[in-house]
C-alpha positions as CSV (number, residue, x, y, z in Angstrom):
1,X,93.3,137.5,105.6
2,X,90.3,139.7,105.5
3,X,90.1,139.8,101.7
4,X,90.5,135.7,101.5
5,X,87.4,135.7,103.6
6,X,85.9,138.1,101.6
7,X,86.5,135.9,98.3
8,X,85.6,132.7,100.4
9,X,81.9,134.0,101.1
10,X,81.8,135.7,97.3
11,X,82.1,131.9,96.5
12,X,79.5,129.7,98.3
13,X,77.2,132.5,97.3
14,X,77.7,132.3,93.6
15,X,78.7,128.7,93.3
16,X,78.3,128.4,89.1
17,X,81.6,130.6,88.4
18,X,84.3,129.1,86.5
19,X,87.5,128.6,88.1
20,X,91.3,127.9,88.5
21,X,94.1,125.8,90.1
22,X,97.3,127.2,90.2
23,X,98.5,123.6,90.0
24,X,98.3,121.1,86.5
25,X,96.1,118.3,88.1
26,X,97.3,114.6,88.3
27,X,95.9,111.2,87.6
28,X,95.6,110.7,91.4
29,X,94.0,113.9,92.1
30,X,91.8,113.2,88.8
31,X,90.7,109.9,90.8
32,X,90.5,111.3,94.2
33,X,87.9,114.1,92.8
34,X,86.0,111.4,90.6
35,X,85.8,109.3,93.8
36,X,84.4,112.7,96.3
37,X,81.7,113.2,93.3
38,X,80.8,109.7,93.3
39,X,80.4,109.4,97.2
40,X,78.4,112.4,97.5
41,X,76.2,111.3,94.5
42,X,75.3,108.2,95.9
43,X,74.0,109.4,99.1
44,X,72.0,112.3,96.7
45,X,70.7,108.9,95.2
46,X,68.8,108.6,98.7
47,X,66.7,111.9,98.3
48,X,66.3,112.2,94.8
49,X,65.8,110.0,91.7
50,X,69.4,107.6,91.1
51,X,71.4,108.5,88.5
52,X,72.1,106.0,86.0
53,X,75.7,104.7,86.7
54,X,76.8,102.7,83.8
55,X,79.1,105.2,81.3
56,X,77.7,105.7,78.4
57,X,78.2,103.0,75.8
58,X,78.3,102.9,72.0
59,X,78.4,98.7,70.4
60,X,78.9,97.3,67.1
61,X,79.6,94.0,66.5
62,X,80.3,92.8,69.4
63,X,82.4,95.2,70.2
64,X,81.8,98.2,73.2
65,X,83.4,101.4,73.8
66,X,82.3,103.2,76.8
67,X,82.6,107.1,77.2
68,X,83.4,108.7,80.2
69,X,84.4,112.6,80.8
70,X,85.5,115.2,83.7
71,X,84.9,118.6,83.7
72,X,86.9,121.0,86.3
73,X,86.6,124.8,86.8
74,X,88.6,126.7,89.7
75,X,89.0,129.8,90.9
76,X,92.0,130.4,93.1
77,X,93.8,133.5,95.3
78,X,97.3,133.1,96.7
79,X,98.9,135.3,99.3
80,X,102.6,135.2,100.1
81,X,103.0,137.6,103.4
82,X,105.2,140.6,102.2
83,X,104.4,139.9,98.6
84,X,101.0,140.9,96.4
85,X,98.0,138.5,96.0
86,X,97.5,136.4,93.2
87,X,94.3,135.7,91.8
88,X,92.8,133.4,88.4
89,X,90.7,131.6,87.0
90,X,91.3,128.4,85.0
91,X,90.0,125.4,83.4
92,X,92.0,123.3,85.5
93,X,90.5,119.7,83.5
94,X,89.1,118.3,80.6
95,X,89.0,114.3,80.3
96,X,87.9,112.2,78.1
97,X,88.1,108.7,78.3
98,X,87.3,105.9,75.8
99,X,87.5,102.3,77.4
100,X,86.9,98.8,75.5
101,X,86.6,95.3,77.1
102,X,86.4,92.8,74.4
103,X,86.2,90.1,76.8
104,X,86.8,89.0,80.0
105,X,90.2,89.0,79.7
106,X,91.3,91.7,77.1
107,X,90.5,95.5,77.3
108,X,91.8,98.6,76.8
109,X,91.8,102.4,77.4
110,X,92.8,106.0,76.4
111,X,92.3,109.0,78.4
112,X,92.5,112.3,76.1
113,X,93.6,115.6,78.7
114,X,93.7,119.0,78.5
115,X,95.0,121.5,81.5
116,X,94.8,125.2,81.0
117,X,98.4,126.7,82.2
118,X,97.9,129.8,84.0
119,X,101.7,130.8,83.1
120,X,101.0,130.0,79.2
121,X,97.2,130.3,78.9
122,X,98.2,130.4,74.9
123,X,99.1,126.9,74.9
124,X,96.0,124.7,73.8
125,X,97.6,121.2,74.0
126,X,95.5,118.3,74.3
127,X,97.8,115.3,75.6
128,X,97.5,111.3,75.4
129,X,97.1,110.8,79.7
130,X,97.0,107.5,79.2
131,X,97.0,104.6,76.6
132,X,97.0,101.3,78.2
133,X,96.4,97.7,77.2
134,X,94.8,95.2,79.6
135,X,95.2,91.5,79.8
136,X,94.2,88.9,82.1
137,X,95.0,85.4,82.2
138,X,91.9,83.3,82.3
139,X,94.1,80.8,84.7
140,X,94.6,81.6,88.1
141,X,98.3,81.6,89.9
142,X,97.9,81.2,93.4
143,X,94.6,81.7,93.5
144,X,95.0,84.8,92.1
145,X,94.5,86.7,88.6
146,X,97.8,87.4,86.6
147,X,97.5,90.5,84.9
148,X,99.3,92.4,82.3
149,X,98.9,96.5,82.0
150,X,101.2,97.7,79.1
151,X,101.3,101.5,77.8
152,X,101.5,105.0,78.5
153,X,100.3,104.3,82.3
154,X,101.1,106.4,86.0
155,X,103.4,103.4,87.7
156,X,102.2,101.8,91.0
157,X,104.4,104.0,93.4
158,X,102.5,105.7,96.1
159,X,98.7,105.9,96.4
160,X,98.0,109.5,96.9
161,X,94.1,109.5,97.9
162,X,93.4,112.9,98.9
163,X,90.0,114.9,99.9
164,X,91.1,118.3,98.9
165,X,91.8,120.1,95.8
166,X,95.6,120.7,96.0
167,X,97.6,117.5,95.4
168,X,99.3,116.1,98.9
169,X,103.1,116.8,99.2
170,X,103.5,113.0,98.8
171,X,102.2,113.2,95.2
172,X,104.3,116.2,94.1
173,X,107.4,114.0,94.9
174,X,106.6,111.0,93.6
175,X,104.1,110.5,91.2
176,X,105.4,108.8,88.4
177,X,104.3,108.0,84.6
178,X,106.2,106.8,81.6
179,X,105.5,104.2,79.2
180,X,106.0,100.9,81.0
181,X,104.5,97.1,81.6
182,X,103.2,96.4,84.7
183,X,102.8,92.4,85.7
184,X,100.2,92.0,88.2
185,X,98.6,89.2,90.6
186,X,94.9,89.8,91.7
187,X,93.4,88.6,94.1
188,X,89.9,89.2,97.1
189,X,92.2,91.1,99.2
190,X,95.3,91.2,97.9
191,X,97.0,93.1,94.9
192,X,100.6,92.7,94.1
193,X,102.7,94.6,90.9
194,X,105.8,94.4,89.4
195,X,106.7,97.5,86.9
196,X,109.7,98.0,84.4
197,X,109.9,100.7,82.1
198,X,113.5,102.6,80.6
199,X,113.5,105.9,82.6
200,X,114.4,109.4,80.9
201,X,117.0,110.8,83.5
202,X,119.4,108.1,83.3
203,X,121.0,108.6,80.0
204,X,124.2,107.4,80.1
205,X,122.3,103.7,80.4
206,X,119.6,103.9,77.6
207,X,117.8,100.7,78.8
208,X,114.9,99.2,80.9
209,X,116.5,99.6,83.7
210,X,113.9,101.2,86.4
211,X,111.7,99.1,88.8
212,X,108.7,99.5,90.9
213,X,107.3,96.8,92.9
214,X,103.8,97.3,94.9
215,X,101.2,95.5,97.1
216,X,98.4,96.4,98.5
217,X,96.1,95.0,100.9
218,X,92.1,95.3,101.5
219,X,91.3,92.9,104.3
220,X,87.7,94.5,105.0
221,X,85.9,97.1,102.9
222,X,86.6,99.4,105.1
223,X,90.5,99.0,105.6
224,X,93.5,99.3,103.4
225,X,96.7,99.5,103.1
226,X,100.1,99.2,101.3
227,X,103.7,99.7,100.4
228,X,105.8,100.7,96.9
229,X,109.6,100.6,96.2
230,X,110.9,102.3,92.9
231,X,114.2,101.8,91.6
232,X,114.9,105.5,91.3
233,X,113.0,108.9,92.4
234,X,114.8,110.9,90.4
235,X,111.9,109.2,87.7
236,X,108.8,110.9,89.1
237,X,107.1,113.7,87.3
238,X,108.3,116.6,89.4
239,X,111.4,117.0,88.1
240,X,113.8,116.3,90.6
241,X,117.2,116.0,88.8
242,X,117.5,119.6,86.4
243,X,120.7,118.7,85.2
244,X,120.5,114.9,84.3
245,X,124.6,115.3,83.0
246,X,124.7,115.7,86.7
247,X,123.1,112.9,87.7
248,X,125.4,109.7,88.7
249,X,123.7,107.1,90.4
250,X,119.9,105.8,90.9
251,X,118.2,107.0,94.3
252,X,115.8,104.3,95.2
253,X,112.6,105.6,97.1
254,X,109.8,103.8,99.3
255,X,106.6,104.6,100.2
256,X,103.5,103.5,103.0
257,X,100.0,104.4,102.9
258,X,96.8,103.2,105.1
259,X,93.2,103.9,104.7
260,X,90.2,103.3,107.4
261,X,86.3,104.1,107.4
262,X,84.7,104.1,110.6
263,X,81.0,105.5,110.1
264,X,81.1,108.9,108.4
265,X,84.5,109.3,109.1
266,X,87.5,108.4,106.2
267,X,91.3,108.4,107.5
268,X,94.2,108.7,105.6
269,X,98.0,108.4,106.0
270,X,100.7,108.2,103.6
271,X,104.7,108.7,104.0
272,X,107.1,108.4,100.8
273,X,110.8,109.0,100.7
274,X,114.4,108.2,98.9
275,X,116.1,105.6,100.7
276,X,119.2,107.4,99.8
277,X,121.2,110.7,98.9
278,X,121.3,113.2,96.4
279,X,124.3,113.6,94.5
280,X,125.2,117.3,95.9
281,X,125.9,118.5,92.2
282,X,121.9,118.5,92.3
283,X,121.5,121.0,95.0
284,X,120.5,124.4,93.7
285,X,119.3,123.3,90.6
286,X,116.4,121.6,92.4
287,X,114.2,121.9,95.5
288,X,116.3,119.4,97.0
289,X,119.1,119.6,99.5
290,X,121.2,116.9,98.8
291,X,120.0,114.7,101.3
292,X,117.2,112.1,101.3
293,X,113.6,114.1,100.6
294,X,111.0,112.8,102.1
295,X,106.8,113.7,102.0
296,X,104.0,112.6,104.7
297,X,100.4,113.7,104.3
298,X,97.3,112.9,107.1
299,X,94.1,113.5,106.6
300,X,90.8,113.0,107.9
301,X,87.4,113.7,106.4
302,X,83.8,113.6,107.9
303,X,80.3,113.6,105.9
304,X,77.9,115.3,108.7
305,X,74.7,115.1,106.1
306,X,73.5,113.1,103.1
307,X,75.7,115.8,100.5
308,X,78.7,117.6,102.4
309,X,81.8,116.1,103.2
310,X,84.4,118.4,105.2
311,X,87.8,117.4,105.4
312,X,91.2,119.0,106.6
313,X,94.9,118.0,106.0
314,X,98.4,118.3,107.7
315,X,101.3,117.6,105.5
316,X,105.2,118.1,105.5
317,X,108.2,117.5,103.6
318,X,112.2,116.7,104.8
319,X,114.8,118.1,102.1
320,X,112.2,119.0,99.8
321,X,110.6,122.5,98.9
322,X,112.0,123.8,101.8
323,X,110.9,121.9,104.6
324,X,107.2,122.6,104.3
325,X,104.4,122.2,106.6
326,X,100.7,122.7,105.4
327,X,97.8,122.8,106.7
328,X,94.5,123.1,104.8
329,X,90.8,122.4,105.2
330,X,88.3,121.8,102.5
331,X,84.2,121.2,102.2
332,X,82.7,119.3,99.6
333,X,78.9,119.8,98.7
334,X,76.8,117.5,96.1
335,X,74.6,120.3,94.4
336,X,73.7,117.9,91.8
337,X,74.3,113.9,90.9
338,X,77.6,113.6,89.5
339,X,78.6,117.7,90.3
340,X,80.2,118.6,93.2
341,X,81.1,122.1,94.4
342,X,84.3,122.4,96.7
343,X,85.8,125.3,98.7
344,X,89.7,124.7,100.1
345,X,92.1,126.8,102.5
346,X,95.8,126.1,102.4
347,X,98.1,127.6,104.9
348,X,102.2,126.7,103.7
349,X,104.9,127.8,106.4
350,X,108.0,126.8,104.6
351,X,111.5,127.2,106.6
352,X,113.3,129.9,105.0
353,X,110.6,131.2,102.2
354,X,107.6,133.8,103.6
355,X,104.1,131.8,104.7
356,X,101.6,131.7,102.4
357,X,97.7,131.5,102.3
358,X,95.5,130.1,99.6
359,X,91.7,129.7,98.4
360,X,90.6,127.7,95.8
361,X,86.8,127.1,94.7
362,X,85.9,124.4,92.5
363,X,83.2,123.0,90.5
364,X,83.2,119.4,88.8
365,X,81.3,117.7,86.6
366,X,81.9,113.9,85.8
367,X,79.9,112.7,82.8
């Protein structure tokens, strides 16, 4: 513990050095850091000069392309008790975005991401994220907006919002992406998808077969919440199922989130889980257990002065990476408009594995 604190006060005093995350980011964590830097830029805005908001933009006949970037540098040290500490430092992000809105009602984007691996730091690949077309009807249904997203896309399950660095437990089991269509209606307060795409684990039934179905609700700009149902969890990115010859039948999953503002202080809950077993072929080829996993993550965050924001988490899982509980605690400062320096402590106490302590620094830079 002594040398964590030791590498905790080495970096709020230099905060420039590049960093690490021992963890590839995610599109939720992407948007959850993008929306801390945005928060804390616009209460800079009070002090100092405002910072122009509008992306950059490039036109040409009519036609606009905006450009949009994130830059993310972390350093990180891990400690398992018995074991030795772990230390790196890593280009955890770079975006790039390109986004085009030809009208009102046709659009598009592409977001272009790299992630430095700390277990293959050789491998320089720069990934499509996303490639997503976006069409509105100019009619409304309901009195709402029927909209079409269709791409390379994350899927509607789960909302993930986080004010820390590390991703919530909820998000590492079900955060899912795949090429897919996603029918929306749009309305003031009220959003409501329906998602199909062919999923990659089920392979004895090469089709488009896999559902989610979301809605989310905004009654006052200060309140939110909403539910998602997906066909099958064995989907998500984390790699659930090892051995798909293994897998036999679809495991549907569910998850609740809720989001409040009251002053300076944000709240957040979420709670995601499979509605059903396992198939115990799976067990020990997984972090599963053959029963239903399950993921909950609270958090609460508090912005004392016109650029910090301090936040801390408690988080579990049920059936999943061994029955985790965290705890962490994280600060946030502005040092610039649209650059934000962050400092996190995660504590893991896992049921049968040794606890574990980890620091992570970060600097971002959204352009």
């Amino acid at each position: 513990m002594k040398r964590i604190l030791s590498l905790a006060t080495f970096l709020l005093i230099i905060s420039t050095l590049p960093a690490l995350a021992a963890h590839p980011d995610t599109k939720s964590e992407i948007e959850s850091l993008k929306e801390r830097i945005r928060s804390l830029e616009s209460r800079l805005g009070e002090e100092q000069e405002p910072a122009e908001e509008a992306p950059f933009t490039l036109s040409a006949l009519g036609k606009h392309l905006s450009i949009g970037g994130l830059l993310e540098l972390e350093a990180s040290l891990e400690k398992t008790e018995g074991e030795t500490e772990n230390s790196d430092l890593t280009l955890a992000t770079a975006q790039l975005s390109l986004e085009t809105e030809i009208n009102e009602n046709l659009g598009g984007h592409v977001i272009l991401l790299y992630e430095e691996d700390p277990d293959n730091p050789d491998d320089e690949t720069l990934k499509v994220d996303e490639a997503v077309i976006s069409l509105a009807c100019p009619n409304r249904l309901a009195g709402m907006t029927p909209t079409l997203q269709a791409g390379k896309l994350y899927l509607p399950f789960g909302n993930f919002n986080s004010h820390l660095i590390s991703d919530p437990l909820t998000l590492e089991l079900g955060e899912t992406s795949d090429t897919a269509a996603i029918f929306g209606l749009e309305g003031e307060t009220t959003n409501l998808s329906l998602g199909v795409f062919n999923g990659a684990v089920d392979t004895d039934n090469d089709s488009i077969d896999t559902v989610v179905v979301s809605a989310t609700f905004q009654p006052e700009e200060t309140f939110g919440f909403g539910l998602s149902w997906i066909s099958d969890l064995a989907e998500s990115d984390n790699g659930l199922v090892a051995d798909k010859t293994l897998y036999g039948s679809a495991v549907p999953a569910a998850a609740a989130y809720l989001s409040a503002v009251f002053g300076q202080f944000d709240f957040e809950a979420e709670i995601l889980g499979a509605l059903d077993n396992f198939d115990r072929p799976l067990v020990g080829l997984s972090e599963l257990t053959g029963n239903r996993p399950l993921a909950w993550n609270l958090e609460a965050a508090w912005m004392p002065n016109d650029r910090t924001q301090l936040a801390v988490r408690a988080e579990g899982a049920r059936d999943f990476q061994d029955d985790v509980r965290r705890y962490g605690i994280a600060g946030s400062y502005g040092i610039f408009p649209h650059a934000v320096l962050a400092l996190e402590y995660l504590y893991a106490d896992p049921d049968a594995e040794a606890k574990s302590h980890s620091l992570t620094g970060q600097l971002a830079f959204e352009f």
